[in-house]
gemmi code that builds the backbone of each chain (N, CA, C; Angstrom):
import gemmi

chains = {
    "A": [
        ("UNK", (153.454, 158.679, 58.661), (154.112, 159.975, 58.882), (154.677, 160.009, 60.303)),
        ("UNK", (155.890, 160.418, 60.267), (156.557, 160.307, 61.852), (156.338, 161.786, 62.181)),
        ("UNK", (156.184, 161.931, 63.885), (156.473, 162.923, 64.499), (157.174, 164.505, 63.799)),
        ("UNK", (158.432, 163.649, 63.152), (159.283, 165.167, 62.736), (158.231, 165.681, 61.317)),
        ("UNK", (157.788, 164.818, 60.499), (156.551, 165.483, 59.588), (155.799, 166.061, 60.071)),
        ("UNK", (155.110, 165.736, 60.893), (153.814, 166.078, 61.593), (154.873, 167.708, 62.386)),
        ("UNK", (155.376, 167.718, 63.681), (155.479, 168.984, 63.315), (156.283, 170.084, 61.600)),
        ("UNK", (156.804, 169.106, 60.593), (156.951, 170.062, 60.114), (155.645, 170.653, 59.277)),
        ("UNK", (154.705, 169.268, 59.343), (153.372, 170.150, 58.684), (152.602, 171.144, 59.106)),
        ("UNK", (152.858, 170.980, 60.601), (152.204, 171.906, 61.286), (152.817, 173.464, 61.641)),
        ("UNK", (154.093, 173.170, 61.651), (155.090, 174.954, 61.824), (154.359, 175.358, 60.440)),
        ("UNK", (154.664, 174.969, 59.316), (154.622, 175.124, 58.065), (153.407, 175.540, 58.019)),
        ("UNK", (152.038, 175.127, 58.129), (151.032, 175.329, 57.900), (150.603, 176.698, 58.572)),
        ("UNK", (150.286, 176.404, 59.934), (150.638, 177.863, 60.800), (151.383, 178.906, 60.330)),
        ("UNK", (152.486, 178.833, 59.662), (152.858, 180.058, 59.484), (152.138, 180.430, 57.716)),
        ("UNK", (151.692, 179.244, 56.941), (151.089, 180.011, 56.129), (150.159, 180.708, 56.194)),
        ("UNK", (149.171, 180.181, 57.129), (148.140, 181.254, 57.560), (148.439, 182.270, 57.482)),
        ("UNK", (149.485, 182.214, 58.867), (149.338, 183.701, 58.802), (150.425, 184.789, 58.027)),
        ("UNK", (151.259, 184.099, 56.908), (151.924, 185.076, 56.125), (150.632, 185.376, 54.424)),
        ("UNK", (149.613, 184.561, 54.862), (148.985, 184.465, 53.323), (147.741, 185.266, 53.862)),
        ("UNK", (147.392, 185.878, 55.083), (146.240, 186.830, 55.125), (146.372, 187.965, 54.206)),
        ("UNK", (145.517, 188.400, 53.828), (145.576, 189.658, 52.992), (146.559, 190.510, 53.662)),
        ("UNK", (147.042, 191.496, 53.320), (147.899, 192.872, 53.916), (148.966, 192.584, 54.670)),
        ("UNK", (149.074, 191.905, 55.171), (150.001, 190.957, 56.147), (151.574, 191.463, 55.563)),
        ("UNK", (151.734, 190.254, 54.555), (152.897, 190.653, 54.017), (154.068, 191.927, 53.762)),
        ("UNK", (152.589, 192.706, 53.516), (152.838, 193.841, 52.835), (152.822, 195.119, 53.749)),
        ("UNK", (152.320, 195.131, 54.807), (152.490, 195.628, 56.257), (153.934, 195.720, 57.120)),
        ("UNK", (154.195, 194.044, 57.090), (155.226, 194.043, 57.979), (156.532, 194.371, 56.779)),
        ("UNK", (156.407, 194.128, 55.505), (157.249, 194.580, 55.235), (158.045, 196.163, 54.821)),
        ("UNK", (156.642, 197.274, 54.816), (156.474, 198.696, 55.164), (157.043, 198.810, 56.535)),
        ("UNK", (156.902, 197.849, 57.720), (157.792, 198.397, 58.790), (158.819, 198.027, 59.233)),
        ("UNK", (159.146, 197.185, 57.969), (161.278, 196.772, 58.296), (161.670, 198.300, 58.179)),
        ("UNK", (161.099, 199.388, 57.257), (162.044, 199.932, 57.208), (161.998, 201.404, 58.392)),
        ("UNK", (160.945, 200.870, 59.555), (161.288, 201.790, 60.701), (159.580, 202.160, 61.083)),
        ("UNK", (159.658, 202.384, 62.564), (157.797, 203.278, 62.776), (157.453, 203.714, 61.610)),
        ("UNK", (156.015, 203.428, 61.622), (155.053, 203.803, 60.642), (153.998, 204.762, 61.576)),
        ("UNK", (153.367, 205.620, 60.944), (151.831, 205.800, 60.991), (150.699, 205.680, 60.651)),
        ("UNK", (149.585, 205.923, 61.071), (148.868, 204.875, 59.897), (148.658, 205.497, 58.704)),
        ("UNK", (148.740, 206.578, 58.423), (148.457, 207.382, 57.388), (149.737, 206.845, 56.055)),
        ("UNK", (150.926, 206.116, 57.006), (151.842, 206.662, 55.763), (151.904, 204.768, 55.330)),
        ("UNK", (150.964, 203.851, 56.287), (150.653, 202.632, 55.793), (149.628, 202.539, 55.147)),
        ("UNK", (148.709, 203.159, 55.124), (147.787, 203.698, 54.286), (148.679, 203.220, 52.781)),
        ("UNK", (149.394, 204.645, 52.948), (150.071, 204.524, 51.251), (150.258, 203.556, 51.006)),
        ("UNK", (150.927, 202.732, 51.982), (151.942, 201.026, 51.232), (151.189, 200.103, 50.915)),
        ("UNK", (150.062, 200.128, 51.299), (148.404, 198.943, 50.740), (148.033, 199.774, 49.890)),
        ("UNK", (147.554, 199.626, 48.608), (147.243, 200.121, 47.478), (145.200, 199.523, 47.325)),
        ("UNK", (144.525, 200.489, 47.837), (143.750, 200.142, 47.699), (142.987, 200.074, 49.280)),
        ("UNK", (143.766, 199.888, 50.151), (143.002, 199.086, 51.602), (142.247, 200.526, 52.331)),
        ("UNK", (141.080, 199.679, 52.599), (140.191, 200.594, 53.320), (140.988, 201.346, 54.679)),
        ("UNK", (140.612, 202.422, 55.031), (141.190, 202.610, 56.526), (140.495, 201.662, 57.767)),
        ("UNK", (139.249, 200.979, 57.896), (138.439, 200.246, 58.445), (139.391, 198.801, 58.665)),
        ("UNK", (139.873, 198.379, 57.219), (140.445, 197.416, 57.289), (142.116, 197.221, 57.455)),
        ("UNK", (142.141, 198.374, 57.662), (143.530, 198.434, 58.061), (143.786, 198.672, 59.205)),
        ("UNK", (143.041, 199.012, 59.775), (142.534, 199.386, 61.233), (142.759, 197.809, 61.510)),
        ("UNK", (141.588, 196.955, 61.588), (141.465, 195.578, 61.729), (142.718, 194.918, 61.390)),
        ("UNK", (143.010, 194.940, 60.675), (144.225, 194.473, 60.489), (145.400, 194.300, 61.351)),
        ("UNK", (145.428, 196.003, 61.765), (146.653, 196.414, 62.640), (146.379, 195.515, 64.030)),
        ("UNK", (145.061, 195.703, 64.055), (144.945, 195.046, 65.508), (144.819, 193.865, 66.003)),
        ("UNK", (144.963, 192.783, 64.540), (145.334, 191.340, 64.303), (146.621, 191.364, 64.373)),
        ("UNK", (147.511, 192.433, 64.077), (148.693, 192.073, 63.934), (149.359, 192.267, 65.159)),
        ("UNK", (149.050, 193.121, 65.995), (149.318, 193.260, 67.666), (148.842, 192.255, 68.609)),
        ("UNK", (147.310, 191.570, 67.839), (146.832, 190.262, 68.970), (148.255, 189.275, 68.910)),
        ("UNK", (148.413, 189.053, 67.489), (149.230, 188.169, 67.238), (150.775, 188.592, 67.553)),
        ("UNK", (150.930, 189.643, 68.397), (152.436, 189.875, 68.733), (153.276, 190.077, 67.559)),
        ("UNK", (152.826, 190.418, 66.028), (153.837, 190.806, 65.548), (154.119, 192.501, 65.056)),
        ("UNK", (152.864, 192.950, 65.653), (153.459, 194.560, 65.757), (152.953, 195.387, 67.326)),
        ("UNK", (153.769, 196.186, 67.591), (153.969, 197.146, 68.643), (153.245, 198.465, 68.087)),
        ("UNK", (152.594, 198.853, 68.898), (151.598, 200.192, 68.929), (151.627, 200.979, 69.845)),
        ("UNK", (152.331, 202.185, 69.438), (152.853, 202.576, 70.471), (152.338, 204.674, 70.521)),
        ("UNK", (151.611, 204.870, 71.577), (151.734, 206.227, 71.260), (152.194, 207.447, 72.018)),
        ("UNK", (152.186, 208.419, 71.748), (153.040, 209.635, 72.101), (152.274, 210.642, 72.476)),
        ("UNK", (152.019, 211.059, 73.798), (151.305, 211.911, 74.653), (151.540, 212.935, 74.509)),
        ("UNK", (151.480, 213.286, 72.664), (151.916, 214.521, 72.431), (150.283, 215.269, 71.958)),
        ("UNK", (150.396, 217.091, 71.649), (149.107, 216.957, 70.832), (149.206, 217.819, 70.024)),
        ("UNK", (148.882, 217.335, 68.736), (147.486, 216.209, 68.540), (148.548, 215.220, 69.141)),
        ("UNK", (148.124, 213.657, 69.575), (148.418, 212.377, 69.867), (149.010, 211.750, 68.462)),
        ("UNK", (150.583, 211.503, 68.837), (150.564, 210.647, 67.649), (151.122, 209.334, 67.863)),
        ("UNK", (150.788, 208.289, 67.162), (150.350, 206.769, 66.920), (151.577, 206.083, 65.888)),
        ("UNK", (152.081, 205.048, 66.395), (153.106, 204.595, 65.243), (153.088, 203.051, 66.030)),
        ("UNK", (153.632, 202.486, 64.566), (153.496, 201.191, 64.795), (154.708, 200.631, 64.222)),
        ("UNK", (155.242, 199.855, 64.608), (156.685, 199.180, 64.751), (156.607, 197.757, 65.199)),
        ("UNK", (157.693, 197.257, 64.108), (157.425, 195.531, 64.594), (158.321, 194.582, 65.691)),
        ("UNK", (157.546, 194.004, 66.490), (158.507, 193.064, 67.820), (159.391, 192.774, 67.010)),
        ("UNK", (159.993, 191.433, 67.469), (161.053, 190.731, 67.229), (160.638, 189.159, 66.153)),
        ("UNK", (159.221, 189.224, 66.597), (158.454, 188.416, 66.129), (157.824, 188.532, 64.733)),
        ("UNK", (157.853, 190.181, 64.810), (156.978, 190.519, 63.159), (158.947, 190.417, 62.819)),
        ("UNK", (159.663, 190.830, 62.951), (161.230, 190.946, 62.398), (161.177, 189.623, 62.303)),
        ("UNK", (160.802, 188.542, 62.513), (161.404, 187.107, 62.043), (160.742, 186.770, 61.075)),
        ("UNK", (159.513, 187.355, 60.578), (158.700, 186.922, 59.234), (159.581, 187.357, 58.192)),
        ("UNK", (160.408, 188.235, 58.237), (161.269, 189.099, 56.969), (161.632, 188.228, 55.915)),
        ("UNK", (162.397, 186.420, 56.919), (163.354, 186.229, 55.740), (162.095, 185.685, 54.837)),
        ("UNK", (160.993, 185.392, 55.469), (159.826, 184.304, 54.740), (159.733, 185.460, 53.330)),
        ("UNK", (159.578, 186.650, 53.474), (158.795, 187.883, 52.852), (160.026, 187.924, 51.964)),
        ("UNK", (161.122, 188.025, 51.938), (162.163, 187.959, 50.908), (162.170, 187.360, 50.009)),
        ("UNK", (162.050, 185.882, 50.806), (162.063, 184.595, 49.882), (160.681, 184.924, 48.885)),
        ("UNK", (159.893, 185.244, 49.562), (158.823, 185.149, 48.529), (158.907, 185.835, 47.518)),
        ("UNK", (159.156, 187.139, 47.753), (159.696, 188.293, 47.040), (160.817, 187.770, 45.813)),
        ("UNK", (161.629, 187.211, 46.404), (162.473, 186.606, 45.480), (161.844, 185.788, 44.295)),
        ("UNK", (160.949, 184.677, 44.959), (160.300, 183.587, 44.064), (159.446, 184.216, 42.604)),
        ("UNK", (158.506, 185.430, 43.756), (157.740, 185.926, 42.839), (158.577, 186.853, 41.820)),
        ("UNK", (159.402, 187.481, 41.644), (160.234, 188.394, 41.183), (159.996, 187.116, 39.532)),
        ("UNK", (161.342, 186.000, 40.008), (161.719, 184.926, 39.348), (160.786, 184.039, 38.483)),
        ("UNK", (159.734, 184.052, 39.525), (158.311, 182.646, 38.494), (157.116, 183.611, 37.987)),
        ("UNK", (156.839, 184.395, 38.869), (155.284, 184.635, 38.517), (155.371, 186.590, 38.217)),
        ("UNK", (155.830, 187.405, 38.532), (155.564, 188.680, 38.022), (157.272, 189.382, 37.818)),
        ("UNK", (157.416, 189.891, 36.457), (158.902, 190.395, 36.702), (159.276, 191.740, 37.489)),
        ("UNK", (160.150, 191.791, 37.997), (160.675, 192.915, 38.286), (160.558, 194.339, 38.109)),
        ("UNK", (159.589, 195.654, 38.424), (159.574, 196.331, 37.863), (160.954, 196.971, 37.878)),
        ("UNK", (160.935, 197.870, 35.999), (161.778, 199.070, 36.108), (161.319, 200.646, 36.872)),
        ("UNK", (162.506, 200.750, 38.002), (161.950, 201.929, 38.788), (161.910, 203.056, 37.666)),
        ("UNK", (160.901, 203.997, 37.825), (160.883, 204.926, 36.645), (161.874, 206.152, 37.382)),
        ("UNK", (162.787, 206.696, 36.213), (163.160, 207.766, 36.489), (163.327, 208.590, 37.240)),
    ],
    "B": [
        ("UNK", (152.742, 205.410, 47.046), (153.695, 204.162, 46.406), (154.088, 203.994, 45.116)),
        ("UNK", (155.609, 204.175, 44.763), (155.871, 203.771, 43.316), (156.278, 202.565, 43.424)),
        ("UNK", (156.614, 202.585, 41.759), (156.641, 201.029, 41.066), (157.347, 199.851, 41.594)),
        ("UNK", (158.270, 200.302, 42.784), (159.271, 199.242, 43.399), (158.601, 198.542, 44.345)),
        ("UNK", (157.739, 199.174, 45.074), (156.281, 199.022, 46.400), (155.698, 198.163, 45.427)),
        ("UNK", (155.273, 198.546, 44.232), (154.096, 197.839, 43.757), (154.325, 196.701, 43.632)),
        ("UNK", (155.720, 196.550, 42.994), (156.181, 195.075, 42.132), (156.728, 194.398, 43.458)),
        ("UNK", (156.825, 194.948, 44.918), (157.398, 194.125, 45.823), (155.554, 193.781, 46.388)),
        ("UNK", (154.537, 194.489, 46.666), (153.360, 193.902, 46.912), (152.726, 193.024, 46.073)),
        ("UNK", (153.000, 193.126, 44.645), (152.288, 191.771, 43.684), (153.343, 190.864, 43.705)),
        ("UNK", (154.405, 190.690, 44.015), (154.879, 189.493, 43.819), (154.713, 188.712, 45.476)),
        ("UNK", (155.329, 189.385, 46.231), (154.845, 188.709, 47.550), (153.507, 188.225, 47.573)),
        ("UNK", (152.332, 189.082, 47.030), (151.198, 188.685, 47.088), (150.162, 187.195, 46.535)),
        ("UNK", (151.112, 187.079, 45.281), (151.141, 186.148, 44.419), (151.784, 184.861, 44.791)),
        ("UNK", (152.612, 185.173, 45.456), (153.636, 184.172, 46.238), (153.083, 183.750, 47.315)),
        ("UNK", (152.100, 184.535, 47.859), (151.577, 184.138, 49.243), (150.152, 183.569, 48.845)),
        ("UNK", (149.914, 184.119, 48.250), (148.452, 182.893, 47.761), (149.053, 181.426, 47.237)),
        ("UNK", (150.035, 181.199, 46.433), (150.765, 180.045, 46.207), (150.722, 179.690, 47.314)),
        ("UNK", (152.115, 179.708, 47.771), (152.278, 178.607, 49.421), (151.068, 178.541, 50.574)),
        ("UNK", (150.069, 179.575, 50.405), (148.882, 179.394, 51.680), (147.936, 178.562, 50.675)),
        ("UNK", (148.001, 177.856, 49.704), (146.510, 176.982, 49.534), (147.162, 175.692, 50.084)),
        ("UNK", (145.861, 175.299, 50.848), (146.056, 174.378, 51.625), (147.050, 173.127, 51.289)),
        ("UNK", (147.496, 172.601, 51.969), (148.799, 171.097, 51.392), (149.583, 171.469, 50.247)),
        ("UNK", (149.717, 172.913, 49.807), (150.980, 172.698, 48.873), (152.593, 172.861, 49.810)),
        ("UNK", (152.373, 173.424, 50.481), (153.838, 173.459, 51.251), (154.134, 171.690, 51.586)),
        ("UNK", (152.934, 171.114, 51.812), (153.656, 169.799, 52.674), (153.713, 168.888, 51.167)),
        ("UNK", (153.051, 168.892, 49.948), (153.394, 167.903, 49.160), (154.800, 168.826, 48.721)),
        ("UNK", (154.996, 170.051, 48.864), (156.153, 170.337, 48.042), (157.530, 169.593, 48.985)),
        ("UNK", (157.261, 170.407, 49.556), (158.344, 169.668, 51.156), (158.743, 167.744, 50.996)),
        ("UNK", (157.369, 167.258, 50.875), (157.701, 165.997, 50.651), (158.479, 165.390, 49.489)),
        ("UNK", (158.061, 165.845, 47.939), (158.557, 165.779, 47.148), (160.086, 166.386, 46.509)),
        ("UNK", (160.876, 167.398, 47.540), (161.881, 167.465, 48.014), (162.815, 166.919, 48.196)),
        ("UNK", (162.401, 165.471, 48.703), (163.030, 164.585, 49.006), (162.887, 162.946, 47.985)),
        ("UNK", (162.638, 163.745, 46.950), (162.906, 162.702, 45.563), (161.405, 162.481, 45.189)),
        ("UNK", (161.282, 161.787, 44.166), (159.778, 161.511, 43.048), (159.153, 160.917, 44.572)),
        ("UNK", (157.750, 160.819, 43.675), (157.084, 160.364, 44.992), (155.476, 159.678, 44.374)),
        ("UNK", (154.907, 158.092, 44.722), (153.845, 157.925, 43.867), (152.898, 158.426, 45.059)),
        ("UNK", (151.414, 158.326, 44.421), (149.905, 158.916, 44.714), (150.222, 158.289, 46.030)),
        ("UNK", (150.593, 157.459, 46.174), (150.311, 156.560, 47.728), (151.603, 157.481, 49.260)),
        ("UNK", (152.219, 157.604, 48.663), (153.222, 158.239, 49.297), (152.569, 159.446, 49.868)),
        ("UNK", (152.727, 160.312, 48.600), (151.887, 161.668, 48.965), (150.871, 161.360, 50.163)),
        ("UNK", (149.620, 161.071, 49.937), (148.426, 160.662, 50.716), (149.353, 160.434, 52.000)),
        ("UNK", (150.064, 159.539, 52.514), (150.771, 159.579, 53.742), (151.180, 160.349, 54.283)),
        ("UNK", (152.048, 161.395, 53.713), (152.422, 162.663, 53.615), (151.384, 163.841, 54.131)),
        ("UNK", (150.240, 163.764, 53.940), (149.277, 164.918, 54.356), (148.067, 164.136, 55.164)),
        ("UNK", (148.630, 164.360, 56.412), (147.249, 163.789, 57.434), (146.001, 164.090, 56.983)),
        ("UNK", (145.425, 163.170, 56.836), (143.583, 163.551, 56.352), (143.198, 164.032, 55.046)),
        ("UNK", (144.135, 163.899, 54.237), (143.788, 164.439, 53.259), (143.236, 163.473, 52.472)),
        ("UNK", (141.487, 163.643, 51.763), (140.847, 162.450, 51.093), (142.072, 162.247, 49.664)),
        ("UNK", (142.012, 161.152, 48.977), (142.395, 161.167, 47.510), (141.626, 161.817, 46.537)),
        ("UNK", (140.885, 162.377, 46.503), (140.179, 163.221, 45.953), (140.806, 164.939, 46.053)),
        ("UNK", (140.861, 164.858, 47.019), (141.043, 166.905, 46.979), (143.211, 166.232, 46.223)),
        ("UNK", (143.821, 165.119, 47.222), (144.981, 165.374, 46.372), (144.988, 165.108, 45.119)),
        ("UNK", (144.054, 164.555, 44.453), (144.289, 163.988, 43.551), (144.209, 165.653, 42.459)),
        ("UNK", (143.280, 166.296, 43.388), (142.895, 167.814, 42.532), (144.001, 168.764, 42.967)),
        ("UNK", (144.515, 168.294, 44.179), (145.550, 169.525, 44.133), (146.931, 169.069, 43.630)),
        ("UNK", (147.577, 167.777, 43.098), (148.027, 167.475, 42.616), (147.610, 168.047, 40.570)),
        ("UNK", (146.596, 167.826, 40.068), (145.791, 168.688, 39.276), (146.555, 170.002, 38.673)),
        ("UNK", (146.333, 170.484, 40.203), (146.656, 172.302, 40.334), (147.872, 172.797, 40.414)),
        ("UNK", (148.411, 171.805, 40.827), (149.905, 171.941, 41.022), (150.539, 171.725, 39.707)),
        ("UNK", (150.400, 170.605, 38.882), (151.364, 170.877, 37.217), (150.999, 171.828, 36.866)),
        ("UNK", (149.135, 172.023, 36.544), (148.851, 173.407, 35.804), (149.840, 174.661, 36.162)),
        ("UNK", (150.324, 174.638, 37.707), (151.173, 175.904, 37.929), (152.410, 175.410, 37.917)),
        ("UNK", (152.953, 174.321, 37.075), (154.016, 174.296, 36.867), (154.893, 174.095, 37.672)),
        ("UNK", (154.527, 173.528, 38.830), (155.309, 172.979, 40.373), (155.692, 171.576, 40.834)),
        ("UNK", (154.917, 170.996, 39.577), (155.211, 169.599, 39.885), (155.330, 168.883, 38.339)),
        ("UNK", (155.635, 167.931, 38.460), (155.598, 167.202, 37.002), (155.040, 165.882, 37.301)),
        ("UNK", (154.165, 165.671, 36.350), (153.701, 163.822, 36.636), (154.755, 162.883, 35.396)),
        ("UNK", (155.118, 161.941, 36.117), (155.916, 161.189, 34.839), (154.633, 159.774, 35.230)),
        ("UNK", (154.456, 159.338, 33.770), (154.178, 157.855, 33.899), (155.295, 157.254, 33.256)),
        ("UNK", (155.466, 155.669, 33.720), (155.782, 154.684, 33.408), (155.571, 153.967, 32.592)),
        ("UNK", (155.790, 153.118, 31.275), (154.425, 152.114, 30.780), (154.912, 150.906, 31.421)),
        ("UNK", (154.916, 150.457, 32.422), (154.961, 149.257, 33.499), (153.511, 148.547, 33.066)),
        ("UNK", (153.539, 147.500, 33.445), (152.378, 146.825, 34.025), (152.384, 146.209, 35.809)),
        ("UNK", (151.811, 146.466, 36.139), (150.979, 147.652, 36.297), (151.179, 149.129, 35.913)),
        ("UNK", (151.002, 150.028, 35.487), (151.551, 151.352, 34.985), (151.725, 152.060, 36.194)),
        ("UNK", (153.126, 152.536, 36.288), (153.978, 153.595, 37.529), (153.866, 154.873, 37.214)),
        ("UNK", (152.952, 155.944, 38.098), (153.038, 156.828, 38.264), (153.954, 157.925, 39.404)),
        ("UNK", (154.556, 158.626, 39.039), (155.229, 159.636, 39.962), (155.524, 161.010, 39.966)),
        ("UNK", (155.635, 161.802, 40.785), (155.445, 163.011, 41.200), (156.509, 163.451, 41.405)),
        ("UNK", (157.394, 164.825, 40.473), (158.358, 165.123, 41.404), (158.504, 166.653, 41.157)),
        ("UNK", (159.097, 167.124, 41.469), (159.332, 168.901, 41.782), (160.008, 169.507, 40.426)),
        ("UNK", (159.691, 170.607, 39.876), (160.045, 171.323, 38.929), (161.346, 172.273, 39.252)),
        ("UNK", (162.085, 172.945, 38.402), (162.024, 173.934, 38.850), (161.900, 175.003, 39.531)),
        ("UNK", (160.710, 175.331, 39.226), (160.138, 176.537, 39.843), (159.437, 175.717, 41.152)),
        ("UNK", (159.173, 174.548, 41.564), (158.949, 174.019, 42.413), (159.850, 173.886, 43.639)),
        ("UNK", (161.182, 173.838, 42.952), (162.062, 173.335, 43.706), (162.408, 175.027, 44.162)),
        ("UNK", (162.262, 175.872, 43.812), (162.317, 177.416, 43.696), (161.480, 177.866, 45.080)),
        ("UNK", (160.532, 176.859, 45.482), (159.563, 177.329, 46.635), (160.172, 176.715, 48.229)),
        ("UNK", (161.411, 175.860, 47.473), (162.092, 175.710, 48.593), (162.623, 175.944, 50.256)),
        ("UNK", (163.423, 177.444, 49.449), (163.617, 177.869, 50.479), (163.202, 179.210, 51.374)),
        ("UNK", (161.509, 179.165, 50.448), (160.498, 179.980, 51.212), (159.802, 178.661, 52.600)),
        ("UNK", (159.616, 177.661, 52.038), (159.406, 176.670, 53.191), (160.148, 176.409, 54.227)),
        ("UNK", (161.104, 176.607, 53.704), (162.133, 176.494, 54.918), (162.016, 177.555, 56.013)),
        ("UNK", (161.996, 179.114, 55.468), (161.472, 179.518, 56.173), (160.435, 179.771, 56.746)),
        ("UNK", (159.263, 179.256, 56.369), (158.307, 178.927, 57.201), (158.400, 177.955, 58.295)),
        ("UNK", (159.146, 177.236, 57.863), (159.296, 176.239, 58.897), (159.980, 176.603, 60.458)),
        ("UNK", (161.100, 177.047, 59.834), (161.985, 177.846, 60.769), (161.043, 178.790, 62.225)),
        ("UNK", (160.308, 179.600, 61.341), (159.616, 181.021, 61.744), (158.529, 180.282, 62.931)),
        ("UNK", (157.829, 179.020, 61.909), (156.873, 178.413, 62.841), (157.028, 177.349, 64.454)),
        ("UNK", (158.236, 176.763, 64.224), (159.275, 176.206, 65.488), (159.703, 177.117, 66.184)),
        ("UNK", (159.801, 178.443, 65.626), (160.586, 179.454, 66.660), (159.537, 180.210, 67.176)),
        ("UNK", (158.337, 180.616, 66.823), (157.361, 181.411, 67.408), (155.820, 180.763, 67.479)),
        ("UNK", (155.843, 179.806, 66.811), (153.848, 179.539, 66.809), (153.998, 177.819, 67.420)),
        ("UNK", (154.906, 176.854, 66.862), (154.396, 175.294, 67.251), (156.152, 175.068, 68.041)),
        ("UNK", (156.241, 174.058, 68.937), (157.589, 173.923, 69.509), (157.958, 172.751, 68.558)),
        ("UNK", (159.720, 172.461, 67.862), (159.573, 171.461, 67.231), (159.625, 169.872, 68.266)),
        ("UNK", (159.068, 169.215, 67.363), (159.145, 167.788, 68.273), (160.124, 166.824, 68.159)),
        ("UNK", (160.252, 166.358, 69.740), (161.288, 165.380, 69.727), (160.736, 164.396, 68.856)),
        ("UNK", (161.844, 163.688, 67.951), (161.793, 162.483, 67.498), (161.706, 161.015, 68.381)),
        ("UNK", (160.663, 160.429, 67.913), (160.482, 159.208, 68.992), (162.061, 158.118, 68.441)),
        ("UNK", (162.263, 157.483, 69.637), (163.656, 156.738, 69.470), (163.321, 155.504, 68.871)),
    ],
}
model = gemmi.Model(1)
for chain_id, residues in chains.items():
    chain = gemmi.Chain(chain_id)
    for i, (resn, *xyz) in enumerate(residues, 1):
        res = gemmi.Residue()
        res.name, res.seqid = resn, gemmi.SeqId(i, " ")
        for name, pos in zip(("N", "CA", "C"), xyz):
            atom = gemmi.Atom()
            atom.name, atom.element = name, gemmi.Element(name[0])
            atom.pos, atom.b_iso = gemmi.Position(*pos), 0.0
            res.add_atom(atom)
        chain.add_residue(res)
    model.add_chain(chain)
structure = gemmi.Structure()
structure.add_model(model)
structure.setup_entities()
């Protein structure tokens, strides 16, 4: 295996990590479409504890791909928005989106 | 969350457990680049015993990502090459690859 394998196994691998953690995906792609709060990411995980979404959020800020940002208003409010860095996971989250659409679950029809 | 959230979180989700089990991005990646026998592969994934490929090779037709052709040669020729829906995981690797050179591993110079 030459050099250019070896890093492509390794970009490759690294980034599966971290696009294949639980919530991940499904996080950054709730904040393409602008600040979130946590209440209204809440909604977009179907199921996720607030504990673990909590944790989550704050894996996703170690790792520089979301901004947490709050507002010295009161009550205090809290929103979270992605660097430039969570914005470069998008096209990965498409593609997948795409794949899965195509091989493994169809498309829902939006209801009415 | 309605049904458009849902069907965009199970398919990403589904998609992301695919490409994050361990060495399928790099045998897919490899096999990319035309059929490929047991010996090849193994080169292809640093450290990987013949045993786990031989099982994730296994796991991989069951999901329909790879195809085994034999030969009746003597010695008998076995080879590995990409499906479809294999070849479909394409250009989610790519962007992994991309994502991981640009933010997590630097890519490497090629030795001359």
């Amino acid at each position: 295996m030459n050099e250019v394998h070896v890093g492509t196994y390794c970009s490759v691998a690294a980034t599966a990590e971290l696009v294949a953690t639980k919530w991940t995906p499904v996080i950054v792609h709730d904040l393409s479409e602008g600040p979130r709060r946590f209440t209204q990411l809440e909604r977009a995980c179907p199921g996720i504890s607030p504990r673990t979404l909590s944790e989550r959020l704050d894996m996703l800020e170690d790792q520089g791909i979301v901004l947490r940002r709050s507002y010295p208003e009161s009550p205090p409010r809290v929103e979270y928005e992605l660097t430039d860095k969570g914005r470069a996971l998008l096209p990965i989250i498409r593609e997948m989106r795409k794949f899965g659409h195509a091989w493994l679950i169809p498309e829902p029809v939006p209801s009415a």
